[in-house]
PyMOL Python script that loads the backbone (N, CA, C, O; Angstrom):
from pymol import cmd

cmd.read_pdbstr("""\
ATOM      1  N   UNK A   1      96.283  61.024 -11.848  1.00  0.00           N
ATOM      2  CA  UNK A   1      96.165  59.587 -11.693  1.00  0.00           C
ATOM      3  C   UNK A   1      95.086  59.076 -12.647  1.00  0.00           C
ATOM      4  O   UNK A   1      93.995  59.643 -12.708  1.00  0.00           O
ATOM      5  N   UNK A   2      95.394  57.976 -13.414  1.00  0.00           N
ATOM      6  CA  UNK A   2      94.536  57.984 -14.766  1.00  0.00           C
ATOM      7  C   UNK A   2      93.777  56.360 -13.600  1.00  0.00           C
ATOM      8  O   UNK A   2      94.128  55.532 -12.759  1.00  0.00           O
ATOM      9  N   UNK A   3      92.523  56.845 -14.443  1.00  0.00           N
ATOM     10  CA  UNK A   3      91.260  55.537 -13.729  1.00  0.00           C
ATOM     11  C   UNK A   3      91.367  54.355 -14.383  1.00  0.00           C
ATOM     12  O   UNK A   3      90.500  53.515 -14.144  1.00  0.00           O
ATOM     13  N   UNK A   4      92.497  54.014 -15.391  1.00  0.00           N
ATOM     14  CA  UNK A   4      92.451  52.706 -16.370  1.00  0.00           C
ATOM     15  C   UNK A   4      91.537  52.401 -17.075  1.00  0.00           C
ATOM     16  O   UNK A   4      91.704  51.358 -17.706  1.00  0.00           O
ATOM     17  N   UNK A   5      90.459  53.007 -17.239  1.00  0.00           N
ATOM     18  CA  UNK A   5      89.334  53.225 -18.468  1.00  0.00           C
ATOM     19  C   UNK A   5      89.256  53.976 -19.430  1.00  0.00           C
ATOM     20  O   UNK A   5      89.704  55.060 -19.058  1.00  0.00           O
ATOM     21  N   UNK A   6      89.011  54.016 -20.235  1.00  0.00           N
ATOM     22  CA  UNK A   6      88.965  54.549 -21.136  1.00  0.00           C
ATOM     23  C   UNK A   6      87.296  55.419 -21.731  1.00  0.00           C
ATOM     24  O   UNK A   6      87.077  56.275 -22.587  1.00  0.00           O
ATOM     25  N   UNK A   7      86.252  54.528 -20.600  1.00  0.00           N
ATOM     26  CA  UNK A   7      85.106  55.573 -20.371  1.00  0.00           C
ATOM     27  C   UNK A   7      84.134  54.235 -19.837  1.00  0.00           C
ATOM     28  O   UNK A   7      84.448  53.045 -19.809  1.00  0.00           O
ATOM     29  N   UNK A   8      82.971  54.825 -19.467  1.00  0.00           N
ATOM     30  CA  UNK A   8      81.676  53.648 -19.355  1.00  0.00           C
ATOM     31  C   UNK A   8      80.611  54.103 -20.214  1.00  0.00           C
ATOM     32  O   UNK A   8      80.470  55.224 -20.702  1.00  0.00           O
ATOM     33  N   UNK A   9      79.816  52.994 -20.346  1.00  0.00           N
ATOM     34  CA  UNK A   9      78.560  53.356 -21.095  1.00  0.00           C
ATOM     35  C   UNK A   9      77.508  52.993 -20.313  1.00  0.00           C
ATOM     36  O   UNK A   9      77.624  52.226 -19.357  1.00  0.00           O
ATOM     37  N   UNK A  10      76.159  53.657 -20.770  1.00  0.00           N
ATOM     38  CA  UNK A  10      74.589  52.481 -20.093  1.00  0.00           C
ATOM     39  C   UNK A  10      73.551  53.082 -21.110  1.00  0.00           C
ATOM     40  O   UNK A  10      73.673  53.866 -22.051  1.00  0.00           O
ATOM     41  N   UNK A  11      72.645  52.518 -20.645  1.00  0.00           N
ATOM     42  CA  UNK A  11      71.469  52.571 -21.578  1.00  0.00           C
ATOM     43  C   UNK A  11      70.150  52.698 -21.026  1.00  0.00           C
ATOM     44  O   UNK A  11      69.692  52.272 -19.966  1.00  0.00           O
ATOM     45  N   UNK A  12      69.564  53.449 -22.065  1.00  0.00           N
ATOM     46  CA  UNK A  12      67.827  54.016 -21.134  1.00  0.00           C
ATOM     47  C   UNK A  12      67.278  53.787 -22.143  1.00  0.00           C
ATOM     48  O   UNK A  12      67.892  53.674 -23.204  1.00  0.00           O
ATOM     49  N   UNK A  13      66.176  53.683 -22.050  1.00  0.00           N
ATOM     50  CA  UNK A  13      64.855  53.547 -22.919  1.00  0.00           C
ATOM     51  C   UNK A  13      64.162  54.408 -23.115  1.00  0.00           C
ATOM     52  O   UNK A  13      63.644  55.036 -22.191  1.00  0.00           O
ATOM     53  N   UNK A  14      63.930  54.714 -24.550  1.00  0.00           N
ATOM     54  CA  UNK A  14      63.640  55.899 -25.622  1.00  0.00           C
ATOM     55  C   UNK A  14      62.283  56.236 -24.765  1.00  0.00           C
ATOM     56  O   UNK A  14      61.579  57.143 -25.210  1.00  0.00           O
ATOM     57  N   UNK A  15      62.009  55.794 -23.973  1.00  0.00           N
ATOM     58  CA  UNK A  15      60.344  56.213 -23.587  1.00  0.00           C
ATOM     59  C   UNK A  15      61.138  56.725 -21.997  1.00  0.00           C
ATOM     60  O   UNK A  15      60.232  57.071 -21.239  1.00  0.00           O
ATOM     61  N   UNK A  16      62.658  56.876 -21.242  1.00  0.00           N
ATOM     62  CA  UNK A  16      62.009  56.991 -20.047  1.00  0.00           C
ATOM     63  C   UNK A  16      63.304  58.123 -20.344  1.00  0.00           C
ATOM     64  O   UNK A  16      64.528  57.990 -20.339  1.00  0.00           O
ATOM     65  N   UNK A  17      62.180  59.566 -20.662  1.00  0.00           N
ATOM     66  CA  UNK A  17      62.869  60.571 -20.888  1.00  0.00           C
ATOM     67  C   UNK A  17      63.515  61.550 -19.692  1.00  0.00           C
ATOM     68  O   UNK A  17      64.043  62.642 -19.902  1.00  0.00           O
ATOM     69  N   UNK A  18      63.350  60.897 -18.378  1.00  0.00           N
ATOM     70  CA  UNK A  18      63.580  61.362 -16.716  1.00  0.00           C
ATOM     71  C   UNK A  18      65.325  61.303 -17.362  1.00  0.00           C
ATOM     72  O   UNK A  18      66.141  62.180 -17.645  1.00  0.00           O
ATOM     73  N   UNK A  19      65.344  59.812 -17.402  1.00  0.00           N
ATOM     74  CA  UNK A  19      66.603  58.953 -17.220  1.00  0.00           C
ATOM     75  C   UNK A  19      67.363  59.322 -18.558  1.00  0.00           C
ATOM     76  O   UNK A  19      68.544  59.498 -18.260  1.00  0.00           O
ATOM     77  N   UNK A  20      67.164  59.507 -19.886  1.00  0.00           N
ATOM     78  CA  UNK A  20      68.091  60.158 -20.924  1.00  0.00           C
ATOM     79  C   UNK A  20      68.444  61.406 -20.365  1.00  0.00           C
ATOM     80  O   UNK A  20      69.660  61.592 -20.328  1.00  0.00           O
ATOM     81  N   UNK A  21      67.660  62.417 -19.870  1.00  0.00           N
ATOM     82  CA  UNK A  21      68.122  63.475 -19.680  1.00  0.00           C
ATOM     83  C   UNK A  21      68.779  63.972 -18.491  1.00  0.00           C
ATOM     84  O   UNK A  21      69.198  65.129 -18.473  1.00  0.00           O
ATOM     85  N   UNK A  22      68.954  62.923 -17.134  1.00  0.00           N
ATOM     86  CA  UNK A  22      69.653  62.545 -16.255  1.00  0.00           C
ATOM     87  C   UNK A  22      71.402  62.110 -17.176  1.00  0.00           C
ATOM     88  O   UNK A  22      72.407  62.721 -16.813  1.00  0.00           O
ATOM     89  N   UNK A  23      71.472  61.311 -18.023  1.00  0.00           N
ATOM     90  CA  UNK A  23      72.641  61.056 -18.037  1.00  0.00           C
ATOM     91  C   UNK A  23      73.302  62.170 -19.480  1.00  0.00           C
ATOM     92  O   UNK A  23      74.473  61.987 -19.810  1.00  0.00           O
ATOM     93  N   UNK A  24      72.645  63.027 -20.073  1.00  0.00           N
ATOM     94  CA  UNK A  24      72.790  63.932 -20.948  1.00  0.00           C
ATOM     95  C   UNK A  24      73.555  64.789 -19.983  1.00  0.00           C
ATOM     96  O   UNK A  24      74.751  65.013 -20.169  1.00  0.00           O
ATOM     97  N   UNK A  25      72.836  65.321 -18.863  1.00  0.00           N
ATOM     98  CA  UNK A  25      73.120  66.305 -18.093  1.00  0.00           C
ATOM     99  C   UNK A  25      74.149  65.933 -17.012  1.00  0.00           C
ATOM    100  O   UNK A  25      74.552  66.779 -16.214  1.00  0.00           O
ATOM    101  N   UNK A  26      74.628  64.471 -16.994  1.00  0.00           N
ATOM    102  CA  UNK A  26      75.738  64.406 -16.432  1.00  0.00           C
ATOM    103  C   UNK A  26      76.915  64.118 -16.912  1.00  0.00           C
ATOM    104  O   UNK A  26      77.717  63.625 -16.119  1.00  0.00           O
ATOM    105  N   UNK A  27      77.295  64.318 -18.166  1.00  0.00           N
ATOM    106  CA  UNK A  27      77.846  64.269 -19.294  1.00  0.00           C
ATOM    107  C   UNK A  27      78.087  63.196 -20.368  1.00  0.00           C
ATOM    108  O   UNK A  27      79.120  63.080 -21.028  1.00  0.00           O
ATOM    109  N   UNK A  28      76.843  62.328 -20.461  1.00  0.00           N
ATOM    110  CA  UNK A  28      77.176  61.119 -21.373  1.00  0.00           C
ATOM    111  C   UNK A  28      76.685  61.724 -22.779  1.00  0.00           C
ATOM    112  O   UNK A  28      75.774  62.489 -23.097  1.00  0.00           O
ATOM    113  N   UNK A  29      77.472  61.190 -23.324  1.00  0.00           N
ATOM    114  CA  UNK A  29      77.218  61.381 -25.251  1.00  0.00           C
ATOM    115  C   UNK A  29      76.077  60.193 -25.956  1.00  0.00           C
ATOM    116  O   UNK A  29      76.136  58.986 -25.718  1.00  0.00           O
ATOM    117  N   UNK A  30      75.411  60.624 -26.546  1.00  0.00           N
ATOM    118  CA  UNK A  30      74.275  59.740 -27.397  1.00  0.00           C
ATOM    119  C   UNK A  30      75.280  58.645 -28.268  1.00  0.00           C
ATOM    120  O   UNK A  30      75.441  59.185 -29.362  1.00  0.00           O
ATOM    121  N   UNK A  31      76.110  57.185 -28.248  1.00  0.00           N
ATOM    122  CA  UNK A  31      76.501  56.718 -29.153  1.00  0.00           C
ATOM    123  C   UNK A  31      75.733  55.613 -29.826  1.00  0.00           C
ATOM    124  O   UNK A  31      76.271  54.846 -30.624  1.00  0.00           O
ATOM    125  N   UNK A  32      74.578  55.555 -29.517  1.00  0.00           N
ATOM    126  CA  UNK A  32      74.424  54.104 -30.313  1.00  0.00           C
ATOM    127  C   UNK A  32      72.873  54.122 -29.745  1.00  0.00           C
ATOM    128  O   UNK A  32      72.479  54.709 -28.737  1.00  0.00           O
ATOM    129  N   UNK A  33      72.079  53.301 -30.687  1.00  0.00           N
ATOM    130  CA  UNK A  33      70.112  53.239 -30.931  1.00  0.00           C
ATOM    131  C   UNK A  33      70.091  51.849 -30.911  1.00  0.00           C
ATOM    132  O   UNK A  33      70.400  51.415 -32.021  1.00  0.00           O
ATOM    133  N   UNK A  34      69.751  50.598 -29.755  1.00  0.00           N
ATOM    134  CA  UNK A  34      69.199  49.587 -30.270  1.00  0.00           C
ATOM    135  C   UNK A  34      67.622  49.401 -30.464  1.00  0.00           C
ATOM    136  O   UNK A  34      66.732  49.487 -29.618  1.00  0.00           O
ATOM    137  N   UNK A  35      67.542  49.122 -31.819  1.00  0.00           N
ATOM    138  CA  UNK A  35      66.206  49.036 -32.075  1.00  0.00           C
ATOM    139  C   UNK A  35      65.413  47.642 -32.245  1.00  0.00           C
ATOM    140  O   UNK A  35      64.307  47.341 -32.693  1.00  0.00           O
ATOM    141  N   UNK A  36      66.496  46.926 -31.677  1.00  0.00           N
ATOM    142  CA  UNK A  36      65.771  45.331 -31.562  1.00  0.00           C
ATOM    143  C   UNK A  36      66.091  44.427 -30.446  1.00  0.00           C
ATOM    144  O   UNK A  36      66.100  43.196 -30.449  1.00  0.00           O
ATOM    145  N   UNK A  37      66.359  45.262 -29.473  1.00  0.00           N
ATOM    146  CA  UNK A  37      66.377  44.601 -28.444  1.00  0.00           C
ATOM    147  C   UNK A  37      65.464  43.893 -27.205  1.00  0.00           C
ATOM    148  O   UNK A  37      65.713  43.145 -26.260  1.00  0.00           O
ATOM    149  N   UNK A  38      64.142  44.630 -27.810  1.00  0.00           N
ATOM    150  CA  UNK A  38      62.825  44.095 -27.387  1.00  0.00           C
ATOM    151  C   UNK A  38      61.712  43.676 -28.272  1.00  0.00           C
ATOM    152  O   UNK A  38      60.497  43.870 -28.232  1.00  0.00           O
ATOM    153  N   UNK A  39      62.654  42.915 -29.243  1.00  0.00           N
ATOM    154  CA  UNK A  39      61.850  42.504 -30.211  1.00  0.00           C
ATOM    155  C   UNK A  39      61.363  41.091 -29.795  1.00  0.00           C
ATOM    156  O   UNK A  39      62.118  40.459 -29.055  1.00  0.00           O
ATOM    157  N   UNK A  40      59.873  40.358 -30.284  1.00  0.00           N
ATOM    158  CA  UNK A  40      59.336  39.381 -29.875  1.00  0.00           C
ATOM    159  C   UNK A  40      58.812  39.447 -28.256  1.00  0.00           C
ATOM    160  O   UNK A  40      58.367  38.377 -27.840  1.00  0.00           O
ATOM    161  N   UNK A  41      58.818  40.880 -27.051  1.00  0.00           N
ATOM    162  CA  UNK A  41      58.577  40.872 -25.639  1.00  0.00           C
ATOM    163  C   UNK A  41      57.445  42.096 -25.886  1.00  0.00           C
ATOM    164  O   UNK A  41      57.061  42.759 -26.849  1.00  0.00           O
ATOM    165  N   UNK A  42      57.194  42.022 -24.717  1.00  0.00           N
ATOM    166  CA  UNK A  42      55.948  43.113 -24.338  1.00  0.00           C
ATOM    167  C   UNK A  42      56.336  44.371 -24.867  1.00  0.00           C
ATOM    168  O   UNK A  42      55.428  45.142 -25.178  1.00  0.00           O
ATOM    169  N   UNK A  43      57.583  44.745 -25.039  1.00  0.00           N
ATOM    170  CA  UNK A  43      58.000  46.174 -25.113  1.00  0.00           C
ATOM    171  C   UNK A  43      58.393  46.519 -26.710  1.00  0.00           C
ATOM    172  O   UNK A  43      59.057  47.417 -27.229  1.00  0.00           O
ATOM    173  N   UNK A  44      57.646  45.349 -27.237  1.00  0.00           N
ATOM    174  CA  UNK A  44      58.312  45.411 -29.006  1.00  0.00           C
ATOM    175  C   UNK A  44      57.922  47.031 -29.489  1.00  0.00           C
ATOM    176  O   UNK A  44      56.788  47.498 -29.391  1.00  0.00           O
ATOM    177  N   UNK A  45      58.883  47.630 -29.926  1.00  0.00           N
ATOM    178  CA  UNK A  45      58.725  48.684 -30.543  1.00  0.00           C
ATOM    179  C   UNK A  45      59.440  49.567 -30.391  1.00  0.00           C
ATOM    180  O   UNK A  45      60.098  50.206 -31.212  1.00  0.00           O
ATOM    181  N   UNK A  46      59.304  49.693 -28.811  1.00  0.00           N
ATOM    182  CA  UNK A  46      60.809  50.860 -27.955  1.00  0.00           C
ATOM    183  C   UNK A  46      62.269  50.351 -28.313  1.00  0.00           C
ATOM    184  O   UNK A  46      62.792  49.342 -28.785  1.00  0.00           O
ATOM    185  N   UNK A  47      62.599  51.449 -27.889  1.00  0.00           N
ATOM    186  CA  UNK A  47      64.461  50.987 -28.365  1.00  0.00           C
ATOM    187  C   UNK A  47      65.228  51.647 -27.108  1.00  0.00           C
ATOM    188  O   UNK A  47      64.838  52.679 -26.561  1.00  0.00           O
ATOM    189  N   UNK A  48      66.296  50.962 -26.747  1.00  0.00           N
ATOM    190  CA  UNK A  48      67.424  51.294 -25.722  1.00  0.00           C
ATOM    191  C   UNK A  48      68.281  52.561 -26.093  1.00  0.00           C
ATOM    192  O   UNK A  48      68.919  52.279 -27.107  1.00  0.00           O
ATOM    193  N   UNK A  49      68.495  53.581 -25.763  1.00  0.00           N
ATOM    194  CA  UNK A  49      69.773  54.426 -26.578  1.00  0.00           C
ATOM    195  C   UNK A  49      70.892  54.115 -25.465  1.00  0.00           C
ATOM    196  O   UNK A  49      70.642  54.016 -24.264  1.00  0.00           O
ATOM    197  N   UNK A  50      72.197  53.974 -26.063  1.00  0.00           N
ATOM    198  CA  UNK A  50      73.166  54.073 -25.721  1.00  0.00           C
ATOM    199  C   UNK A  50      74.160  54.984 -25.267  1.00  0.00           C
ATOM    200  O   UNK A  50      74.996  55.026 -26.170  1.00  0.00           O
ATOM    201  N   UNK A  51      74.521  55.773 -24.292  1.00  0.00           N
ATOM    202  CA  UNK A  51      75.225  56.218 -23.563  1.00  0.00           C
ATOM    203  C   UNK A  51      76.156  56.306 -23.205  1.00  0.00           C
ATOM    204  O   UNK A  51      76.193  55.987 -22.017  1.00  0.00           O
ATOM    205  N   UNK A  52      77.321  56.674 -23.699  1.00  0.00           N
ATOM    206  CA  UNK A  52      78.905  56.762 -23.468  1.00  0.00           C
ATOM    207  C   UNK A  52      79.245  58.369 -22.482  1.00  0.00           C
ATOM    208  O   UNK A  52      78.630  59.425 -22.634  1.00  0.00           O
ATOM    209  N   UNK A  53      80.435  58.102 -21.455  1.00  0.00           N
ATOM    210  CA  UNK A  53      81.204  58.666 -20.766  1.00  0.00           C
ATOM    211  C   UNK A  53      82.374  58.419 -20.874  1.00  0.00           C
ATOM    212  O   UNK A  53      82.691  57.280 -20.529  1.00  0.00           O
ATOM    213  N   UNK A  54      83.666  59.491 -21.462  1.00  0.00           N
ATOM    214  CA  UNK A  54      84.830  59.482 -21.757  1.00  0.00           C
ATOM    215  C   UNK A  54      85.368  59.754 -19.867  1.00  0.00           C
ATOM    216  O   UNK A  54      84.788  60.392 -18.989  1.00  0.00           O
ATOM    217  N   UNK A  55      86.508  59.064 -19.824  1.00  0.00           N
ATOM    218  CA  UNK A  55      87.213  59.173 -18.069  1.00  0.00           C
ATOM    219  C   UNK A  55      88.478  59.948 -18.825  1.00  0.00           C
ATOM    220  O   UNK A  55      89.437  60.352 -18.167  1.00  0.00           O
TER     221      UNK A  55
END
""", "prot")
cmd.dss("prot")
cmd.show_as("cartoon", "prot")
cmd.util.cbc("prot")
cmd.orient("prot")
């Protein structure tokens, strides 16, 4: 029975290395680095990585 997706993604922050390696180890793939998504806020500098799961 197919789930009608084709996968999900989410995103953690390059500093909260608990939570990358939580979704590494539950099988998400590294696809994508935003590096300006906290640009101009308190957090200027860090970047989001992106997280894909194939269903």
């Amino acid at each position: 029975m197919s789930s009608g997706y084709n996968g999900i993604y989410t995103q953690g922050q390059d500093n909260n290395l608990g939570a990358c390696l939580f979704y590494v180890k539950a099988g998400f793939y590294i696809g994508g680095l935003d590096t300006n998504v906290y640009k101009g806020t308190k957090q200027e500098g860090k970047s989001d990585i992106i997280f894909y799961y194939d269903c």
